[in-house]
C-alpha positions in Angstrom: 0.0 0.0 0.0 1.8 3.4 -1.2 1.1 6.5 1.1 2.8 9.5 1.0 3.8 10.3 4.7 4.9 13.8 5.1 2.6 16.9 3.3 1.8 20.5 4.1 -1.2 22.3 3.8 -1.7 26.4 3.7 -4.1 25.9 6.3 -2.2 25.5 8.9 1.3 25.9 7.7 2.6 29.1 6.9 5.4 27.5 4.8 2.8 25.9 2.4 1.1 27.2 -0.7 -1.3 24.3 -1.8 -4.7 23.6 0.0 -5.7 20.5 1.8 -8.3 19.9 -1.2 -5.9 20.8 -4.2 -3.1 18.5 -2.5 -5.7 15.4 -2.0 -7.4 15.6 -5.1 -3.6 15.8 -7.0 -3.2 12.5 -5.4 -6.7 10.4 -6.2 -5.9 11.5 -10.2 -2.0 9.8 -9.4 -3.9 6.4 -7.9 -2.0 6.7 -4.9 -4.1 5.1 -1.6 -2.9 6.9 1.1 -1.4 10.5 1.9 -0.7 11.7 5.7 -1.2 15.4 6.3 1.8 16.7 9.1 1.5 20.4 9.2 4.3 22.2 11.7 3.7 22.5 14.9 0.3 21.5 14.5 -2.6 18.2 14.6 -5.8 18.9 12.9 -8.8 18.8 15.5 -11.4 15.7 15.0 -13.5 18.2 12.9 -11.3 19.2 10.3 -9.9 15.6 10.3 -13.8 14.5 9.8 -15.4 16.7 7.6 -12.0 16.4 5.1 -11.8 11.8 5.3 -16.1 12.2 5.0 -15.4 14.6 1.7 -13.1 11.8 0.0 -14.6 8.5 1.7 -13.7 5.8 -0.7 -11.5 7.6 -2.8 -8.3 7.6 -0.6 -6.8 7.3 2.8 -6.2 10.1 4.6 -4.3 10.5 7.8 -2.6 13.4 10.3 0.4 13.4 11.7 2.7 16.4 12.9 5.9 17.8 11.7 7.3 19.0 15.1 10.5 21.5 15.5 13.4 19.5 17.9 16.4 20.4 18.9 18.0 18.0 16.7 15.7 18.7 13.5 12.4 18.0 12.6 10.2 15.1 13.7 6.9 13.7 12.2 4.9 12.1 15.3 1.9 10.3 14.2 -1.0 9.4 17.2 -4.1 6.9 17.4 -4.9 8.9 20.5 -4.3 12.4 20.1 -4.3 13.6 23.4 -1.7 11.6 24.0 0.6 13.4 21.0 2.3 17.1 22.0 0.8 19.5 20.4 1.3 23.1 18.7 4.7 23.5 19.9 7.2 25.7 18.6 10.5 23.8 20.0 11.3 21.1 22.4 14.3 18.7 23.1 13.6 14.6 21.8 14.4 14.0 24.9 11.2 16.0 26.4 9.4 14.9 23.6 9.9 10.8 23.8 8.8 11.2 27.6 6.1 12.7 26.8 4.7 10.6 24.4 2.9 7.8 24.9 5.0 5.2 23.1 2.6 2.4 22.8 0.0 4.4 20.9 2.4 7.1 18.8 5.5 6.9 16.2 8.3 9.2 15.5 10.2 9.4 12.1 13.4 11.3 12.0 12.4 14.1 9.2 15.2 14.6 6.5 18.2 14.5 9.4 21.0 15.8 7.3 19.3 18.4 5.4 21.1 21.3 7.5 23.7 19.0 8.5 27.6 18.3 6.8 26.4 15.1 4.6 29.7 13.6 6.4 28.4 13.9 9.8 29.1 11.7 12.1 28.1 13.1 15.6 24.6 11.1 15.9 23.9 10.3 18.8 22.9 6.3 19.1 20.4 6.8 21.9 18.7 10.1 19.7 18.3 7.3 16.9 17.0 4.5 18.5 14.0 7.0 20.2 12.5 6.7 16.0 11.1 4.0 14.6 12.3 5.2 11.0 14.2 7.6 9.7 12.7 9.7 6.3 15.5 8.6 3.8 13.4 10.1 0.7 12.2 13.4 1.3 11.4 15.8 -2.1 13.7 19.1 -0.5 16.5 16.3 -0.9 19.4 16.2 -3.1 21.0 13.1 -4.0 24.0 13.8 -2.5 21.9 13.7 1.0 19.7 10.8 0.2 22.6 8.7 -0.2 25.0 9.9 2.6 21.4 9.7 4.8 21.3 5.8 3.8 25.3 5.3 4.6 25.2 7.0 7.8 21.9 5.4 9.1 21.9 2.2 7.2 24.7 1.7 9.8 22.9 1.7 12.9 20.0 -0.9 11.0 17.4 2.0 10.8 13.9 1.4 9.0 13.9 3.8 6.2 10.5 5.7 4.7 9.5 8.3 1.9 7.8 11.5 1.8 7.1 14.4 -0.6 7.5 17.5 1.9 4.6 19.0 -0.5 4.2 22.3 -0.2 3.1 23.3 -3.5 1.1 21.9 -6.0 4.7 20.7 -8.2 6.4 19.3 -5.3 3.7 16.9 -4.9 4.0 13.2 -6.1 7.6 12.6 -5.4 8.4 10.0 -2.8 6.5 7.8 -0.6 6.0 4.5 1.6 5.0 1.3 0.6 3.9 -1.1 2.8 3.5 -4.9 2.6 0.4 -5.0 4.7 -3.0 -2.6 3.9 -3.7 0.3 6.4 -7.1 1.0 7.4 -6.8 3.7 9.6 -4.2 6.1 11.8 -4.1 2.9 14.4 -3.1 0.6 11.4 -0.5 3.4 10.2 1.0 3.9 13.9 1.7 -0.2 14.2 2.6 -0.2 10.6 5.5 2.6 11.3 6.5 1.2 14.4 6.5 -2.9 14.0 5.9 -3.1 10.0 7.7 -4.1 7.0 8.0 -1.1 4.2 10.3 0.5 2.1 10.7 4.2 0.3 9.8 4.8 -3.5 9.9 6.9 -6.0 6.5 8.0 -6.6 4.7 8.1 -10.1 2.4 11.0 -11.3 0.0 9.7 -13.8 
């Protein structure tokens, strides 16, 4: 099953210039059957999340994470229990952040890691990497160059690698996602999927 896991929206990410319905309905023309929405800093309440999965019922699956500012980059957190996921911050430390999460019911993904990093860089700390349970190898604002000195450094340490677009405008969309061996029903399904799954990245195809 291929989902896109990391996406922007201009509603409630200043960085973004696409809508939630322009980005979606880019996707159901591509026949892709899953894309996550993680604005920064920020988890849709249950009626935006409800009104926009009611308006495109049965065409794909759609699901809401959070792209949340750490001191050592940029996480994606995804929750089946959204109280129990931080939300609307600004800034926090992983290690504030992993205790406060509940980590039966929430995954973490390491956003791009060495996009404002040397690609060379070799001061990870083992105990920051083993708080994720994948790290975004593919990510669209990605050269090659970092994509493949992302898989050398991490591919070290055995990490479970994922895609994303990083849409934030209609041409950035469609570039990379997640496809995994198992289908994925809801944002419970996606959480177990991240954490205990089997998937891979891809390059995505626009049709």
């Amino acid at each position: 099953m291929l989902i896109d896991l990391h996406n922007h929206t201009n509603q409630h990410s200043s960085c973004s210039r696409i809508s939630a319905t322009d980005l979606i309905e880019q996707y159901i023309r591509s026949g892709i059957d899953g894309i996550c929405i993680t604005d920064h800093n920020y988890l849709w309440n249950d009626k935006e999340k409800n009104d926009l999965k009611k308006k495109y019922e049965d065409k794909i699956k759609i699901f809401f994470g959070a792209e949340i500012d750490a001191d050592i980059g940029h996480v994606l957190v995804f929750s089946y229990k959204d109280h129990d996921l931080y939300e609307n911050l600004k800034y926090i430390p992983i290690n504030l952040l992993y205790r406060k999460i509940n980590l039966e019911t929430t995954a973490l993904i390491w956003a791009h890691p060495l996009r404002w990093r040397n690609k060379n860089s070799t001061d990870f700390n083992k105990n920051n990497i083993k708080k994720f349970d994948a790290i975004e190898l593919l990510n669209g604002n990605c050269d090659e160059e970092t994509i493949l000195s992302t898989k050398k450094i991490f591919g070290k340490h055995n990490c479970k690698f994922v895609g994303g677009s990083d849409t934030h405008s209609l041409d950035m969309a469609i570039k990379y996602g997640t496809d995994f061996e198992n289908s994925v029903k809801d944002q419970k399904d996606l959480v177990y999927s991240i954490k205990y799954g089997k998937f891979k990245p891809v390059k995505l195809k626009k049709l």
